[in-house]
C-alpha positions in Angstrom: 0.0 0.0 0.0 1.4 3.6 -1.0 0.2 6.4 1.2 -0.2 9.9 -0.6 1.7 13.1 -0.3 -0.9 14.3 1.5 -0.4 11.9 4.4 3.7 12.0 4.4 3.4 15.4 4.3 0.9 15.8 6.9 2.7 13.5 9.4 5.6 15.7 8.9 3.8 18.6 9.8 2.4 16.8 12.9 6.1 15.8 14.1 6.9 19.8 13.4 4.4 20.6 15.9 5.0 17.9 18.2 8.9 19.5 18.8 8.0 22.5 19.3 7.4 24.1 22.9 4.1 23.7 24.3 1.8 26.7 23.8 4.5 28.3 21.5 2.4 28.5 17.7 4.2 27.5 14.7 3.4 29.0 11.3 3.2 27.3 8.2 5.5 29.2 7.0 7.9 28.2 9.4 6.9 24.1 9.7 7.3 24.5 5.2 10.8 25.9 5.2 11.8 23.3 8.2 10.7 20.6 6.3 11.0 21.7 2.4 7.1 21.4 1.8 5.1 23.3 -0.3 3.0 26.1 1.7 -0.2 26.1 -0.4 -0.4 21.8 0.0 0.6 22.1 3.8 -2.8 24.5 3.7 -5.2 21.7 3.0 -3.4 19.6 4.6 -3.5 21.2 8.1 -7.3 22.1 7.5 -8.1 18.4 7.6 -6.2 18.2 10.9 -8.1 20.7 12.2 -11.1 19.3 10.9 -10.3 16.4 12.8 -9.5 17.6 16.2 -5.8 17.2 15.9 -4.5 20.5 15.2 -5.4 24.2 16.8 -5.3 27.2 15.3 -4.2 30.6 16.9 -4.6 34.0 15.6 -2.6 36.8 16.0 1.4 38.2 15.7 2.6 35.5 16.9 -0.1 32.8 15.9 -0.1 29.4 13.5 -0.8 26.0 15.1 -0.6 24.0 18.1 -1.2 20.5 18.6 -5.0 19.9 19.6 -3.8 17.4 22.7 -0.5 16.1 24.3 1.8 14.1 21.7 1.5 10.7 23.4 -2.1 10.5 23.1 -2.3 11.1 19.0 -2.1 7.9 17.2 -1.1 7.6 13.9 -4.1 5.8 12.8 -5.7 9.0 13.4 -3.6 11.3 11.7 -3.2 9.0 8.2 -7.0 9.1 8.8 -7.8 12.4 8.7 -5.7 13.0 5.7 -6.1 9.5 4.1 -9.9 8.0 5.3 -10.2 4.3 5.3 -7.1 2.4 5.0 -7.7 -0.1 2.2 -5.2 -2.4 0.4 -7.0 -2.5 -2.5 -9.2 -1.1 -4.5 -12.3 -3.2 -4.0 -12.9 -2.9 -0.4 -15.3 -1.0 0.9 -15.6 -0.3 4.8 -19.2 -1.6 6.0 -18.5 -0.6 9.4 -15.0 0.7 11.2 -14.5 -3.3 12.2 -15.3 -4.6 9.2 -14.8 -4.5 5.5 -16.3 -6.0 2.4 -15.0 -6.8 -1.2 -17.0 -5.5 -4.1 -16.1 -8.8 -5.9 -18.1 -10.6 -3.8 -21.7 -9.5 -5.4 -20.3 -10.0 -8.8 -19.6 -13.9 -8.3 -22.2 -14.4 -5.2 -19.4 -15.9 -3.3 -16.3 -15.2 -0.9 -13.7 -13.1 -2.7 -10.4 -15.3 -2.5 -8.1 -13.2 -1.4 -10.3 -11.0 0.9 -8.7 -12.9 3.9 -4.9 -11.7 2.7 -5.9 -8.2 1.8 -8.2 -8.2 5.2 -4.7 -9.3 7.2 -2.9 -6.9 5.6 -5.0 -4.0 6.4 -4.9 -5.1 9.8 -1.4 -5.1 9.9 -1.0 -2.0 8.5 -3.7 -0.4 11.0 -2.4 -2.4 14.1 1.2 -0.4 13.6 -0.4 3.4 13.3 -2.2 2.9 16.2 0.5 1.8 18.2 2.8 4.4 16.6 2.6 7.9 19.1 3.4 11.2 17.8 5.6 11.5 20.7 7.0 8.5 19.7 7.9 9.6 16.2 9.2 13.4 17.8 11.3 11.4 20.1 13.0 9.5 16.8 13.5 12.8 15.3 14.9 14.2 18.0 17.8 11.4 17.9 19.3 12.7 14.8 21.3 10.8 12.0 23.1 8.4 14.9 26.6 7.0 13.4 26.9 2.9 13.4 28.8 2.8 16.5 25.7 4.4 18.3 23.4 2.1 17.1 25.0 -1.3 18.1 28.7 -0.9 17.4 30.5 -2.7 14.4 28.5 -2.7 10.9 27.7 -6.4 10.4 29.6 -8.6 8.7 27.7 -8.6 5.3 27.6 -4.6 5.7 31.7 -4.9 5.9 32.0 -7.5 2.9 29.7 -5.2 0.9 26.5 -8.2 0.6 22.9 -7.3 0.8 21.5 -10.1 1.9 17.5 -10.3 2.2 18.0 -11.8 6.2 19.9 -9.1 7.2 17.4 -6.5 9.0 17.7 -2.9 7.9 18.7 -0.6 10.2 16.5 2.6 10.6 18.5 5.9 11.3 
């Protein structure tokens, strides 16, 4: 599953605001030139945040956007959400009910749709790791920086150091 601009970029903006000091606005402006976004996208972007209770808006000199509630308690699931809607693998689902989901195949052949159980595990997958994925989570990562391979565990491994890729080797995320 590929998520949109609209949800990288509004993640990104969400992580802006989750550094910065608490009751302390950030503009646009500001969260654009941090992160090398366009202005006019980051727009629609924060008014579906807003929209959803995630984001606050403050007026003035001095005003631009807070987050709506503390970091730790905003879930990814709710951001990609907002920005996103349903999360479906494919195509042919259709959300009957925030628990459940249906394929569209199924009416045309009156029967189970084959892969719905993959496509249904997948989508769980992918739903179980936003919502266990903080804001303050995802601050706290960015906070750490590009870390050098020492930092992260010592010595590169020893397919890193003979120059192999090898597909059981885990990757390392810096």
């Amino acid at each position: 599953m590929i998520f949109s601009a609209r949800a990288e970029y509004g993640v990104r903006l969400m992580v802006e605001l989750g550094r910065a000091q608490i009751g302390h606005p950030v503009s646009l402006k500001a969260i654009a030139d941090a992160e090398q976004l366009p202005l006019s996208y980051l727009e629609h972007v924060v008014a579906r945040l807003k929209r959803a209770g995630l984001v606050r808006s403050v007026r003035g000199a001095h005003g631009g956007y807070t987050l709506a509630r503390p970091a730790a308690s905003i879930t990814m699931d709710e951001v990609v959400a907002a920005l996103e809607g349903a999360i479906a693998p494919m195509d042919c689902f259709v959300s009957v009910r925030p628990d459940r989901v249906a394929c569209s195949h199924e009416a045309d052949r009156g029967r189970t749709c084959a892969t719905k159980l993959l496509w249904t595990r997948v989508q769980g997958g992918i739903t179980r790791a936003l919502q266990q994925t903080t804001l303050a989570e995802l601050v706290a990562f960015a906070e750490q920086g590009p870390r050098s391979e020492q930092q992260r565990g010592g010595r590169a491994s020893k397919s890193k150091r003979r120059g192999s890729d090898t597909a059981a080797s885990a990757p390392v995320v810096a």
